[in-house]
N, C-alpha and C positions, 0 to 999 in steps of 0.2 A: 418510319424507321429512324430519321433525324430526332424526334421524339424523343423515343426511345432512347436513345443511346444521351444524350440529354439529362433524361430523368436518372439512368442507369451513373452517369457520372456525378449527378447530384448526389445522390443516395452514398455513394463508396464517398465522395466529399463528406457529407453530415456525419456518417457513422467514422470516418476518421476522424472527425474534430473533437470527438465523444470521448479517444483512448487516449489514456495515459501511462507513461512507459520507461523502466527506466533498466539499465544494467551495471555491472559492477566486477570488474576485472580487479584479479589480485597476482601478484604474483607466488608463486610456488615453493617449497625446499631449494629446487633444483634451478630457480631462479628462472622460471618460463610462466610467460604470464598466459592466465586461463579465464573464463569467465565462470564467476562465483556463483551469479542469480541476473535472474531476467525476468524482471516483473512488469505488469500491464493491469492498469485497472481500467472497467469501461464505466460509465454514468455520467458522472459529474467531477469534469476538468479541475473545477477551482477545490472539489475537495477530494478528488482519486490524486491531485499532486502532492499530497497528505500521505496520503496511502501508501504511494508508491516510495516516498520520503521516511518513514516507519518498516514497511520491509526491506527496504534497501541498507537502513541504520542497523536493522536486527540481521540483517545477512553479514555485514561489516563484520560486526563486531564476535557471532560467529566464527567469520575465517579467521581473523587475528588470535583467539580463543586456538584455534588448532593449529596455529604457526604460521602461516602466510601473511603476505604485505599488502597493505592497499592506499593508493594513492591518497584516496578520499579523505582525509584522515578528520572531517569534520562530522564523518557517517559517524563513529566511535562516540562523539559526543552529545548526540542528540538526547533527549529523553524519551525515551518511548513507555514512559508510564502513560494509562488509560485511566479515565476515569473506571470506578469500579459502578458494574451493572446490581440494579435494584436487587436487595436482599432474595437468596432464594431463586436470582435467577440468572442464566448467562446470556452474552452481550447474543443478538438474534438482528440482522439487516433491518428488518421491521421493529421493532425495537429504539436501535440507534435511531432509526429514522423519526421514529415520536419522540426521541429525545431530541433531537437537532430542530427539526418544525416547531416544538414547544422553548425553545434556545434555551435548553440545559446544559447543549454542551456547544463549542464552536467547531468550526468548518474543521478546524487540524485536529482536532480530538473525534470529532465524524472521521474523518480520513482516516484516521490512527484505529480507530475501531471496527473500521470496514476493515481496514488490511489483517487486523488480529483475528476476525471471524474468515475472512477468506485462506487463511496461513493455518486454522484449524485450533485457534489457541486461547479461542474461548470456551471460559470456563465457570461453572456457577459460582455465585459470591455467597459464601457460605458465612453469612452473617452470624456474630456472636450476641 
């Protein structure tokens, strides 16, 4: 049973060190502050802190966009441009991932492009 409970605290150990996570409170018209976005990537720490650093800029800059205030005020200035996915096709986990293993692109542009396929906002590159 010692065992057990052992392994059982090991495993919630590992699989926490795996998340990444971040939120982003703004304040409101009415000047009450709320929470904007709450995001969590799970994989890989050194580039979901990427991720979560790109949806957290595009949530920012969102609220400020519809009149609210945010502390952050470094979110606003990030770039969240992505590399663009091969002609013909849009960005796919599997994908990114042959691009990052073949280092086409780095760990913050891997981040940046997990968070834009997880946000829904990949989209095909319709090459000219």
């Amino acid at each position: 049973m010692n065992i057990r409970r052992i392994f059982l605290f090991s495993l919630i150990f590992i699989c926490s060190a795996c998340t990444t996570s971040g939120q982003l409170y703004y304040v409101d018209s009415e000047g009450s502050e709320r929470l904007g976005c709450d995001v969590e990537f799970i994989g890989m720490p050194s580039v979901d802190k990427f991720a979560v650093e790109y949806a957290l800029s595009l949530c920012a800059k969102s609220i400020v966009k519809k009149g609210g205030r945010i502390k952050e005020s470094h979110l606003l200035k990030i770039d969240t441009t992505i590399p663009a996915a091969p002609c013909g096709e849009a960005w796919t986990h599997e994908l990114a991932k042959q691009h990052f293993q073949s280092k086409y692109i780095s760990k913050k542009e891997y981040g940046y492009i997990v968070a834009n396929i997880d946000l829904g906002l990949a989209e095909i590159n319709k090459c000219i």
